[in-house]
N, C-alpha and C positions, 0 to 999 in steps of 0.2 A: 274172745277172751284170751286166745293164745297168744296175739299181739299185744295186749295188755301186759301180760307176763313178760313177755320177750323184753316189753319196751320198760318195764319195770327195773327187771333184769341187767338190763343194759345201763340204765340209770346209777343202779348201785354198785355194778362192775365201773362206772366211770368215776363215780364218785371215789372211791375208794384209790383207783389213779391216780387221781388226780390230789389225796387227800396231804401229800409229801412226806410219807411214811417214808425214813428212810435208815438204814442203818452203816455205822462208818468201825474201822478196824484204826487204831492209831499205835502205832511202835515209838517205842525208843531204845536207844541200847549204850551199854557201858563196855568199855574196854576190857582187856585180859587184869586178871586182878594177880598179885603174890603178894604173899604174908609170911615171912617166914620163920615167926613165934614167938614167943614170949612162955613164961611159964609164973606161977603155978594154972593149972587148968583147972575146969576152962577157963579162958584167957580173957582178959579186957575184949570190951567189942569193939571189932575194927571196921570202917566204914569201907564198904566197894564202892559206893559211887552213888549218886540220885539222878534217877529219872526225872524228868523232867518233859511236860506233853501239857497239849491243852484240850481238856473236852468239851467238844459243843455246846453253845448254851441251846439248855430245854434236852438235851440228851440225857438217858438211860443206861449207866453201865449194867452190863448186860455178864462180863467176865473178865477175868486176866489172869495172864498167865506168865511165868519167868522161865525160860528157857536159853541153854547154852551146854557148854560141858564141865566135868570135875575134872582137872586140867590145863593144861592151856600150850604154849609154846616153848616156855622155860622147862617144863616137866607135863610128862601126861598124865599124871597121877595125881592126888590131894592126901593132904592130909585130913582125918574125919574134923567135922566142924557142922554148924549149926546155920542156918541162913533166916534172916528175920526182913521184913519188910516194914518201915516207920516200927520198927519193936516187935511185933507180929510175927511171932514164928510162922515158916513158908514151910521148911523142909529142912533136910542135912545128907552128911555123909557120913557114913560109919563105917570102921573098920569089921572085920573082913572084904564090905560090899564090892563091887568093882569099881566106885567111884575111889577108892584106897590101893585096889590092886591092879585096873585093867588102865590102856592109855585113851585118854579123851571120852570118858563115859557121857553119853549126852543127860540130861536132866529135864524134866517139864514138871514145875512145880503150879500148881493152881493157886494164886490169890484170892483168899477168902474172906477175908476186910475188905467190900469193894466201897465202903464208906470212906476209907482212907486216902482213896484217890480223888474225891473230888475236889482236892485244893491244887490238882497240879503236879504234882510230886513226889515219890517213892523214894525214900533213904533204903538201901538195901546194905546191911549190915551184916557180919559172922562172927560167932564166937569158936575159936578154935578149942578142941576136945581132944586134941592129941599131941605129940611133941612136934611135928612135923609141918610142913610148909601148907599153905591153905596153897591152891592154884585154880583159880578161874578161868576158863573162856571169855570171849565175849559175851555177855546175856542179854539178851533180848526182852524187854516189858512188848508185851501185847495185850490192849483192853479195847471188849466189842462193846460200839455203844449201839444204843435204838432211840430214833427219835420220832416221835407218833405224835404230830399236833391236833389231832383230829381228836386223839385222847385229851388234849388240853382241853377243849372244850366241854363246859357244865355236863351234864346230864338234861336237864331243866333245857336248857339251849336247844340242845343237839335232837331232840324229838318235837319238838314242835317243828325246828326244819326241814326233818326229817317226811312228818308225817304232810307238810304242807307241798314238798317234792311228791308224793304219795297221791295225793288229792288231785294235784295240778294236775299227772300222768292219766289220772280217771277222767279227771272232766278232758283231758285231750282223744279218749279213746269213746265217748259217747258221744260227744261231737261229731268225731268220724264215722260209727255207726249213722245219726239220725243225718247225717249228708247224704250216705249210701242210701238209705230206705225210705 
């Protein structure tokens, strides 16, 4: 019976190997950005730049996230300002924060619309909130996918093959009994 197990065991550890679960990490990134105003505030939206990536077909986004500094090489500082993603507020900068008074403050913003990614491409836009120059880093888009074909398959499907891998493994381990005795 313990062989039974083991050889069960080993079955659906292989199965599962084998099954092409796999998950992939895809970046893109946009240059340093500067704005240096318009008034009255907040300001017309100014466009940083679009992402641009392709996700797997049959993949799962999984998260993404925007990441870089308030800042950049012109100035290490920003002026306070708003940051949207296809229109989707991400995150901002406000004054006192240190993203207004320290140089090169880094930022990790989460992407919460992961619906909006699946056409390929993030418009990443700011409205400026203050009199002062917007300055961007370079930013980085990162989104984790997962692709699970194994999940593709029915319910309905997937147990009956299941249980028939199940079956087979029995009748191979009474066989080997009634040889033995």
């Amino acid at each position: 019976m313990l062989k039974l197990k083991s050889t069960i065991c080993g079955a659906i550890a292989a199965l599962l190997l084998t099954s092409g679960v796999h998950a992939a990490t895809i970046t893109d990134n946009l240059g340093e950005f500067n704005f240096t105003g318009s008034s009255p505030f907040p300001s017309a939206v100014q466009i940083v730049g679009t992402f641009m990536f392709d996700i797997p077909a049959g993949d799962t986004i999984l998260s993404a996230s925007l990441t870089g500094t308030f800042g950049n090489s012109v100035n290490t500082s920003s002026s306070p300002f708003d940051i949207f993603g296809d229109g989707v507020f991400i995150g901002q900068c406000t004054a006192p924060a240190p993203c207004f008074t320290d140089g090169l403050d880094p930022f990790d913003f989460s992407v919460l619309n992961l619906a909006d990614l699946a056409d390929g491409e993030l418009v990443l836009t700011v409205v400026q909130t203050n009199p002062f120059a917007i300055r961007l880093g370079a930013t980085v888009l990162t989104i984790n996918t997962l692709n699970d074909p194994v999940s593709a398959v029915p319910l309905p499907a997937a147990l009956p093959l299941f249980a028939s891998t199940l079956v087979g493994l029995s009748l191979m381990s009474r066989r080997r009994k009634s040889k033995i005795t």
